[in-house]
MIVO-629780 format. One record per residue (C-alpha): chain; residue in three letters; z, y negated, x; residue number from 0. Coordinates in nm, 3 decimals, m for minus. Last residue first. Example, Ala and Ser with C-alpha at 12.3 -4.5 7.8 and 13.67 -1.06 7.14 Angstrom:
REM residues 2
(atom A Ser (0.714 0.106 1.367) 1)
(atom A Ala (0.780 0.450 1.230) 0)
***
This chain:
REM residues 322
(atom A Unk (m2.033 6.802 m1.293) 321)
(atom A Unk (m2.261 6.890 m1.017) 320)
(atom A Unk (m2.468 6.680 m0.804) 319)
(atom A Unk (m2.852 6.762 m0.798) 318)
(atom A Unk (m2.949 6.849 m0.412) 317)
(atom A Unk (m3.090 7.198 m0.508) 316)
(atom A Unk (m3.236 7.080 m0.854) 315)
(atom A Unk (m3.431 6.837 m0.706) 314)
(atom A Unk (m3.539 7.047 m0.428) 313)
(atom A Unk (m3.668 7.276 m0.718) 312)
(atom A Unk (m3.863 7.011 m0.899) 311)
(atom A Unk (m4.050 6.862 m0.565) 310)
(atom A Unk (m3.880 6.711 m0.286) 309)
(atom A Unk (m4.097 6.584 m0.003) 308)
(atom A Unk (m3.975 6.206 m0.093) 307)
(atom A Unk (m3.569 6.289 m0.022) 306)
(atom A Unk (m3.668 6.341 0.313) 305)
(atom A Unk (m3.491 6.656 0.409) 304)
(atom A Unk (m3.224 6.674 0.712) 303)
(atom A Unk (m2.940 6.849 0.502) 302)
(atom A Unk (m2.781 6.534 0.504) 301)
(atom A Unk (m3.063 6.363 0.416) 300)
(atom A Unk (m3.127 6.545 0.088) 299)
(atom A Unk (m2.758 6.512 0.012) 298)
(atom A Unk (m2.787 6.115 0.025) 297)
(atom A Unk (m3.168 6.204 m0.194) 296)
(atom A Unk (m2.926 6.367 m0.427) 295)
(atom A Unk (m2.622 6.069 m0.501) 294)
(atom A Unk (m2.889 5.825 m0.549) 293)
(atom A Unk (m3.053 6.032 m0.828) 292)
(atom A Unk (m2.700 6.074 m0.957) 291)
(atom A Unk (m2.602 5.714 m0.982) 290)
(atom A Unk (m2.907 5.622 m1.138) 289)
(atom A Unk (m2.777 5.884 m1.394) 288)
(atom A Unk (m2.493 5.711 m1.454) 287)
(atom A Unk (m2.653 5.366 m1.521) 286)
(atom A Unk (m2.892 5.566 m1.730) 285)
(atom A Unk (m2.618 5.654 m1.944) 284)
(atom A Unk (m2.403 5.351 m1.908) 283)
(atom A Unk (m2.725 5.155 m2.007) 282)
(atom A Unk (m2.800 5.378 m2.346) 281)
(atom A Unk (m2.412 5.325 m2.450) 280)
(atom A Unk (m2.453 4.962 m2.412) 279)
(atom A Unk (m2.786 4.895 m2.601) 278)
(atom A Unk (m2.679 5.174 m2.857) 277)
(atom A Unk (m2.322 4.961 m2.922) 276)
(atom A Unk (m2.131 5.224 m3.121) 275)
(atom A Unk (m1.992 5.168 m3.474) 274)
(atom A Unk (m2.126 5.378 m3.652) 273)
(atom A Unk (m2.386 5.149 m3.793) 272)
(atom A Unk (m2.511 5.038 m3.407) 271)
(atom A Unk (m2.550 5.426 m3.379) 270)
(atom A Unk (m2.776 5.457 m3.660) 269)
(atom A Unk (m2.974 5.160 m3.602) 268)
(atom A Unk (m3.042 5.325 m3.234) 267)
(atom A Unk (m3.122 5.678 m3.317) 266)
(atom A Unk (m3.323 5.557 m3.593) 265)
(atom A Unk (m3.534 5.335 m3.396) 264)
(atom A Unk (m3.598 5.564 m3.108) 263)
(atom A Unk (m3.701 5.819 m3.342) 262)
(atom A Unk (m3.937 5.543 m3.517) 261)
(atom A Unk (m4.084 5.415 m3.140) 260)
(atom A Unk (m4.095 5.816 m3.039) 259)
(atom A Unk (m4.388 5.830 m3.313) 258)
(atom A Unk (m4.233 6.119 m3.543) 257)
(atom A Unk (m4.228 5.852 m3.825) 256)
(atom A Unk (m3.956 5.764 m4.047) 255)
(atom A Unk (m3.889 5.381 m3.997) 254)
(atom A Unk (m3.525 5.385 m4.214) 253)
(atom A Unk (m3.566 5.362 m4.587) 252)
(atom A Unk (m3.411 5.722 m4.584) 251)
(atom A Unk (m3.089 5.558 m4.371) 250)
(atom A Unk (m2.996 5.350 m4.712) 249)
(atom A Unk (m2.991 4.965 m4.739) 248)
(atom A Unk (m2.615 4.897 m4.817) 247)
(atom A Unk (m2.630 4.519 m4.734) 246)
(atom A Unk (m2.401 4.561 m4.487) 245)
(atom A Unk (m2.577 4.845 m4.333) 244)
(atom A Unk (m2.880 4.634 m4.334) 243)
(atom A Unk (m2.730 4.417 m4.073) 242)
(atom A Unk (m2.559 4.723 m3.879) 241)
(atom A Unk (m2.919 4.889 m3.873) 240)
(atom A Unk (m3.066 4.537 m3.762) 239)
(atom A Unk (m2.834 4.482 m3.488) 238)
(atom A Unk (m2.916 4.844 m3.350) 237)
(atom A Unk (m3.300 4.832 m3.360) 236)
(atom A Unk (m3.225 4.446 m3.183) 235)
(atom A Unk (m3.037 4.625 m2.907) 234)
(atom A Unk (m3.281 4.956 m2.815) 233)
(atom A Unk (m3.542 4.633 m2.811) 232)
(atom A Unk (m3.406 4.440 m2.570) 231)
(atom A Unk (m3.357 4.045 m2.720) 230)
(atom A Unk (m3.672 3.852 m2.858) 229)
(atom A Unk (m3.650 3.906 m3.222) 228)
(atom A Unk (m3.301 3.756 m3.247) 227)
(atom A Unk (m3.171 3.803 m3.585) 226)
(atom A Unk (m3.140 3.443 m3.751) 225)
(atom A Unk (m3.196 3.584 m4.080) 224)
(atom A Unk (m3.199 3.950 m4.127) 223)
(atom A Unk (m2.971 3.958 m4.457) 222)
(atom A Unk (m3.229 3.753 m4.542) 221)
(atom A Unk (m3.220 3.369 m4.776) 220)
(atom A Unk (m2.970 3.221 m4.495) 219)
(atom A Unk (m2.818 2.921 m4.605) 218)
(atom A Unk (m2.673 2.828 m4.289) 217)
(atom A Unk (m2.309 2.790 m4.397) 216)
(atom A Unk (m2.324 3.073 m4.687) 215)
(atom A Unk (m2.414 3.332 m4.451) 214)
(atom A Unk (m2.238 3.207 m4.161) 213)
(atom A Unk (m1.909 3.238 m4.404) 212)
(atom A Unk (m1.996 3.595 m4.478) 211)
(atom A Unk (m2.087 3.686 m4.162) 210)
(atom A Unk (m1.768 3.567 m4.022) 209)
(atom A Unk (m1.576 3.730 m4.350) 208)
(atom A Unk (m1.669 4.045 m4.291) 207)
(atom A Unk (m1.589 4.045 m3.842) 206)
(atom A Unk (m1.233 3.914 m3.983) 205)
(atom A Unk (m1.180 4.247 m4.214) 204)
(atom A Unk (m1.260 4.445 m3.924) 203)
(atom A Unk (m1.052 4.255 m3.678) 202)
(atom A Unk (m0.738 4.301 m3.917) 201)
(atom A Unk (m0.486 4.132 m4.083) 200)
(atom A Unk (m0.672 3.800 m4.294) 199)
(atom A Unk (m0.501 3.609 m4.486) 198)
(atom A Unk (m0.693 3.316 m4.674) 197)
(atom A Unk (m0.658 2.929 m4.707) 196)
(atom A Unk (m0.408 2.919 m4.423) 195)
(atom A Unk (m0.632 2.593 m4.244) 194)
(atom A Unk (m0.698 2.656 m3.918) 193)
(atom A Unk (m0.608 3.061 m3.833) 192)
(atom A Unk (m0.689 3.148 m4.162) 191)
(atom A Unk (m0.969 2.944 m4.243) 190)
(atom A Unk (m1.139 3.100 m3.917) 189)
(atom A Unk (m1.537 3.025 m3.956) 188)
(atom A Unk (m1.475 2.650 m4.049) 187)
(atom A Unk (m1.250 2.593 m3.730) 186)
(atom A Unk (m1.505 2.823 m3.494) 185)
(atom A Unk (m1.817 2.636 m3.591) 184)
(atom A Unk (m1.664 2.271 m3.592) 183)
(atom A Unk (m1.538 2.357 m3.214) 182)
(atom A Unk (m1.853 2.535 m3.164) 181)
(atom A Unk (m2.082 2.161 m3.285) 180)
(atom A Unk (m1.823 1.948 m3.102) 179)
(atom A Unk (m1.938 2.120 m2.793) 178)
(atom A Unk (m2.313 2.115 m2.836) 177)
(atom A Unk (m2.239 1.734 m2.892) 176)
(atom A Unk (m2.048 1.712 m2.615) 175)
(atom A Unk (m2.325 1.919 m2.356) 174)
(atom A Unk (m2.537 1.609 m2.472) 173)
(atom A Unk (m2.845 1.578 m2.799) 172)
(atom A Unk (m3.160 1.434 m2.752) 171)
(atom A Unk (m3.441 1.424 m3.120) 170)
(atom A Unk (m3.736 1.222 m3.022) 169)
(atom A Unk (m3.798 1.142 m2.641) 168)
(atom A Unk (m3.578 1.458 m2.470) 167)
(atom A Unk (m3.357 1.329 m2.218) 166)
(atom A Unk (m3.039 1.506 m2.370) 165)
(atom A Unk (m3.196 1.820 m2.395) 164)
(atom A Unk (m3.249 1.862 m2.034) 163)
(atom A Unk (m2.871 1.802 m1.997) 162)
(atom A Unk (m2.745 2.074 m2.282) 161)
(atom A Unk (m3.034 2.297 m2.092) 160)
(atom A Unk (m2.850 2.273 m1.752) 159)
(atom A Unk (m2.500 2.262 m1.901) 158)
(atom A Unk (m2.535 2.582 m2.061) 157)
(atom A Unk (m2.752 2.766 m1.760) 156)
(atom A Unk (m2.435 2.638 m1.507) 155)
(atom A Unk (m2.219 2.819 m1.785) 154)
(atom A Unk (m2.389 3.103 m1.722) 153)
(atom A Unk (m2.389 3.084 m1.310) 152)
(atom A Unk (m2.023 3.038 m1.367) 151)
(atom A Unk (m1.941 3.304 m1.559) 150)
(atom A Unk (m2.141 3.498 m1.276) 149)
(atom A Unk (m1.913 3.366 m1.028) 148)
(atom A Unk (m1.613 3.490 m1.219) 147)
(atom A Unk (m1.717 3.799 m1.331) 146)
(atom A Unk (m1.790 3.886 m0.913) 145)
(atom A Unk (m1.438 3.814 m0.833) 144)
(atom A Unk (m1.337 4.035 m1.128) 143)
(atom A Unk (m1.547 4.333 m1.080) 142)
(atom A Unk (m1.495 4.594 m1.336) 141)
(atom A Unk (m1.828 4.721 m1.327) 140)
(atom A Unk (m1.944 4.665 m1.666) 139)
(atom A Unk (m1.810 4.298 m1.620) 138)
(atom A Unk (m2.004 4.244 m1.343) 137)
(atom A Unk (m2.306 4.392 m1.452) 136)
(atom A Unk (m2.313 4.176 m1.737) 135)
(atom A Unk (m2.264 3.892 m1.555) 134)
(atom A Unk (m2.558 3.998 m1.387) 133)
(atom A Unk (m2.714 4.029 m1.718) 132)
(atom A Unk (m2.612 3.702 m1.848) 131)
(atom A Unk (m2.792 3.513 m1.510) 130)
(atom A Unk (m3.099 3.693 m1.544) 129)
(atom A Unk (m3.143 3.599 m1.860) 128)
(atom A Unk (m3.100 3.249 m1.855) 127)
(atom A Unk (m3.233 3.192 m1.493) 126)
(atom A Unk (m3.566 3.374 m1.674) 125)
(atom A Unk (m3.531 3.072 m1.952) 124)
(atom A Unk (m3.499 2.764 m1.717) 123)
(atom A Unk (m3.873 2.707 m1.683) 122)
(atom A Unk (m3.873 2.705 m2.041) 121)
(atom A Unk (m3.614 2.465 m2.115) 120)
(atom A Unk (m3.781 2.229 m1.817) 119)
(atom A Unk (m3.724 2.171 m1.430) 118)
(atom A Unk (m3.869 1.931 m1.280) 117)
(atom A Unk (m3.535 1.711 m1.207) 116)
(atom A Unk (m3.316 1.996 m1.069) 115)
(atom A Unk (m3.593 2.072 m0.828) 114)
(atom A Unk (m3.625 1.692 m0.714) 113)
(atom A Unk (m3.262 1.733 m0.671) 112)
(atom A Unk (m3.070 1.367 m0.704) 111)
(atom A Unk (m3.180 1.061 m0.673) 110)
(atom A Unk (m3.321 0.975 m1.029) 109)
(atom A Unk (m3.073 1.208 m1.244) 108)
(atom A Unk (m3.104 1.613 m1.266) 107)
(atom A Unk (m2.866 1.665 m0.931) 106)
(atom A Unk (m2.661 1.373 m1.064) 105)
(atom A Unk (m2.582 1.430 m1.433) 104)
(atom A Unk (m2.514 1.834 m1.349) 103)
(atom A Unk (m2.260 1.731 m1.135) 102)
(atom A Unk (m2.103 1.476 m1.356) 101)
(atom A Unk (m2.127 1.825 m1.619) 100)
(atom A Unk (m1.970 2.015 m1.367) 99)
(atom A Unk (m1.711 1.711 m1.366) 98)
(atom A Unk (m1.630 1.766 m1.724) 97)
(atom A Unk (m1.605 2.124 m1.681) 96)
(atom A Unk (m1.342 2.069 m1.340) 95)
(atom A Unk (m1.094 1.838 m1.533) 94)
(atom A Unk (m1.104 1.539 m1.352) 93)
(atom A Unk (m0.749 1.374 m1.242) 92)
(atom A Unk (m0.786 0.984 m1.289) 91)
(atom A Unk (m0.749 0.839 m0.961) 90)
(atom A Unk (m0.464 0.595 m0.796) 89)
(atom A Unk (m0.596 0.425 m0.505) 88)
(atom A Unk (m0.346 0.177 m0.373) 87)
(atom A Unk (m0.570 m0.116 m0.240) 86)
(atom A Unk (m0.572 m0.111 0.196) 85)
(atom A Unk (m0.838 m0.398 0.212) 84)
(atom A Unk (m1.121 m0.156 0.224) 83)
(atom A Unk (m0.992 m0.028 m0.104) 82)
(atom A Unk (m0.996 m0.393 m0.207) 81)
(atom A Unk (m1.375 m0.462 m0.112) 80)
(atom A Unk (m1.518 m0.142 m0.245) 79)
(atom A Unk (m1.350 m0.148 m0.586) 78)
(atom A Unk (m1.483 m0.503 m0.626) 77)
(atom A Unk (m1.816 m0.368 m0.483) 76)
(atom A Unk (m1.820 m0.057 m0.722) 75)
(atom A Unk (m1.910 0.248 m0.468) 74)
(atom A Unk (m1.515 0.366 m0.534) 73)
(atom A Unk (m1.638 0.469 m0.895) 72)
(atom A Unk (m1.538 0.441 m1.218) 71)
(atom A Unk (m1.339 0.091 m1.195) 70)
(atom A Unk (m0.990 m0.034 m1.313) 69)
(atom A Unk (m0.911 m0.309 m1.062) 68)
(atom A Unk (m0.521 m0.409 m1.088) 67)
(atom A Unk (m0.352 m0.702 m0.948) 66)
(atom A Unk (m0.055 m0.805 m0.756) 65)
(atom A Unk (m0.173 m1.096 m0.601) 64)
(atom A Unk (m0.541 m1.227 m0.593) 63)
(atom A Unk (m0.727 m1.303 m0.273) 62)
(atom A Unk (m0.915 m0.956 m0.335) 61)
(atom A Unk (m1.048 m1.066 m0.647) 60)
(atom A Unk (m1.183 m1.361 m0.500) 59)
(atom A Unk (m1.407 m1.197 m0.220) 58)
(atom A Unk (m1.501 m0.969 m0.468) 57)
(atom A Unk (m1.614 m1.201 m0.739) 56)
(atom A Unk (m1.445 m1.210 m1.044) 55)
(atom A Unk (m1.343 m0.882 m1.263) 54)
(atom A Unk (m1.423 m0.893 m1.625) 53)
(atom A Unk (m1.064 m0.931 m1.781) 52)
(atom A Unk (m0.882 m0.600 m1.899) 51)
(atom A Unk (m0.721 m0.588 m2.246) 50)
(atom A Unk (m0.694 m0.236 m2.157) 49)
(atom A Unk (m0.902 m0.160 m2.466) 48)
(atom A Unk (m1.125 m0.415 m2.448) 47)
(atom A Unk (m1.254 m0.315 m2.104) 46)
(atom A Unk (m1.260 0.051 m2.200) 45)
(atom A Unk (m1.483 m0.029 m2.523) 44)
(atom A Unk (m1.714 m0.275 m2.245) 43)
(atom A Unk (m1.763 0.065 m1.997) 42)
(atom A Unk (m1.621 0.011 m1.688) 41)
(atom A Unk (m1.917 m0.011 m1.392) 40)
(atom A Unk (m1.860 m0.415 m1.383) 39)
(atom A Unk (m1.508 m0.382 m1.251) 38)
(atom A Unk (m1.221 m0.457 m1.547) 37)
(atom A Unk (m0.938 m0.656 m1.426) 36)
(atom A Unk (m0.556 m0.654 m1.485) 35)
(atom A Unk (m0.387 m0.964 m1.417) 34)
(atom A Unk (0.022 m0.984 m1.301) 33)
(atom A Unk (0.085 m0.639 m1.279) 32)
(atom A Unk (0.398 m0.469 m1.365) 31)
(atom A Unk (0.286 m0.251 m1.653) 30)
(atom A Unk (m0.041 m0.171 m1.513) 29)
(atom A Unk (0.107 m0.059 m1.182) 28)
(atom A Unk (0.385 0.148 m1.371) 27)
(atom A Unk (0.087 0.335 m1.575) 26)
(atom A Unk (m0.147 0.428 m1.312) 25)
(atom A Unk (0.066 0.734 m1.228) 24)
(atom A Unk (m0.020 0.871 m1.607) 23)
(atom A Unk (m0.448 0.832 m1.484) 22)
(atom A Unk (m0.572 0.715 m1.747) 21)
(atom A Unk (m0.870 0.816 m2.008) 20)
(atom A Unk (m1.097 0.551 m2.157) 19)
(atom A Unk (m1.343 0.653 m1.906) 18)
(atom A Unk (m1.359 1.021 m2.000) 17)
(atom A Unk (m1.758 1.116 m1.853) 16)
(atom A Unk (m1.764 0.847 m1.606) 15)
(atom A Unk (m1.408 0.937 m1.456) 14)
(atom A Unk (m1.140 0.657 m1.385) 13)
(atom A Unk (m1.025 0.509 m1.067) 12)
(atom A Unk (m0.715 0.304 m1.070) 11)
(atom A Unk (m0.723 0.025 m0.752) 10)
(atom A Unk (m0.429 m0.114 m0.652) 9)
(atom A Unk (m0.310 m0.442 m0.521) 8)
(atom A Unk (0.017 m0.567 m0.372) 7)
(atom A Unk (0.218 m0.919 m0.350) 6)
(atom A Unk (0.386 m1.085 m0.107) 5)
(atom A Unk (0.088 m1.259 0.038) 4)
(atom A Unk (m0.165 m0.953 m0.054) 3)
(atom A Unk (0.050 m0.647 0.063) 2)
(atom A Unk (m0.132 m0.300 0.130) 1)
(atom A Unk (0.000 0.000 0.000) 0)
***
């Protein structure tokens, strides 16, 4: 803490994203000073709020005694000048998803990463993917340190398209908006938890009255509606077998051809309706034999045969037991 005559100055830095929020150690330096000032970066709602005055001219400013400067950034040439001065520099703390969305602002903003910048919704879509089934993967396999990258990576995808949306010319919308929109989703969608309205005791009963309430909240004319076409196919024959199950649409009206696509079908929509997930059963299965095929050509080697000689037999041979 620097003195100014006999007097002090500090400096309280807010964040861009939450500028109307203060740090609490701020709060004896506001109380005591004798002019609070507002630094041209502080948004004007901010300003009036503190009952801040539009800060003068460095050079003045810093001839002042005991002021404050609230500001959003340290680059902020009143800022600047009294930090330089030895200003008290008390910052707002930043919760970390608001500043990976002041990340996100800069590498796609003028300045930033020209390969940020060019990048568009669809460009982004195989990141998408790839980036929910490596989480995936992590979570399959149990791998905690590797869940919590890849939980990144996703929400990375999130913020990405919530800020590529936000420049579009006609109809923008921010990561808040897309965040006010769950919050209203998961209040209306659990009465009982938000409001008492209903009871409701068990996850079954819970998973009814979601689709129930999305029904009636997006008008949906199909049992079908909003279905993802696009996702793996074993998945969407299982999502519409449970859909349809709800309905009470009967297996016989099932596909019924001896084409492996109809087998494949039924097989699928009648696990999803028993309660198994076909997508994720399927994958553990081929996940385990991938496991196997591995596990022979190791034995191959060790009993000096190049696991791309073997035919059926040698298969068989190395094949791991059990």
């Amino acid at each position: 803490m620097t003195s100014f005559g006999t007097a002090t100055a500090t400096v309280v830095l807010v964040s861009p994203a939450m500028p109307g929020t203060l740090p609490a150690a701020a709060w004896p330096a506001l109380r005591t000073a004798e002019a609070v000032y507002a630094a041209a970066d502080l948004p004007e709602e901010t300003r009036v709020a503190l009952d801040a005055k539009a800060a003068p001219h460095p050079d003045e400013l810093a001839r002042l005694s005991r002021v404050v400067l609230v500001a959003t950034s340290t680059d902020e040439p009143g800022a600047a000048e009294l930090i330089r001065r030895g200003a008290t520099v008390v910052e707002a703390p930043v919760p970390p998803l608001v500043r990976a969305a002041e990340v996100m602002d800069r590498l796609r903003s003028p300045g930033g990463c020209p390969w940020d910048a060019a990048q568009t919704h669809e460009s982004l879509l195989q990141y998408l993917v790839e980036e929910t089934y490596e989480l995936l993967d992590a979570i399959e396999e149990g791998d905690r340190t590797a869940m919590r990258e890849e939980l990144g990576d996703v929400l990375l995808q999130v913020l990405f398209h919530a800020r590529v949306a936000a420049e579009h010319d006609t109809d923008p919308f921010d990561i808040d908006e897309v965040a006010d929109g769950l919050v209203t989703k998961l209040v209306n969608r659990h009465p009982h938890v938000f409001t008492g309205a209903e009871q409701v005791h068990t996850p079954e009963h819970q998973q009814q009255r979601w689709e129930q309430l999305k029904q009636v909240e997006k008008r949906r004319d199909s049992v079908i509606d909003g279905v993802p076409l696009g996702q793996p196919a074993t998945a969407l024959a299982g999502k519409l077998g449970q859909r349809t199950g709800r309905r009470g649409l009967p297996f016989d009206l099932f596909p019924s051809g001896s084409d492996e696509g109809a087998k494949l079908f039924r097989i699928a929509a009648a696990a999803r309706r028993a309660g198994v997930d076909p997508e994720g059963a399927l994958r553990a299965t081929a996940k385990e034999f991938a496991a196997k095929v591995r596990a022979a050509e190791r034995a191959a080697r060790e009993h000096g045969v190049d696991p791309a000689t073997l035919d059926a037999d040698g298969w068989r041979r190395f094949w791991p037991r059990g």
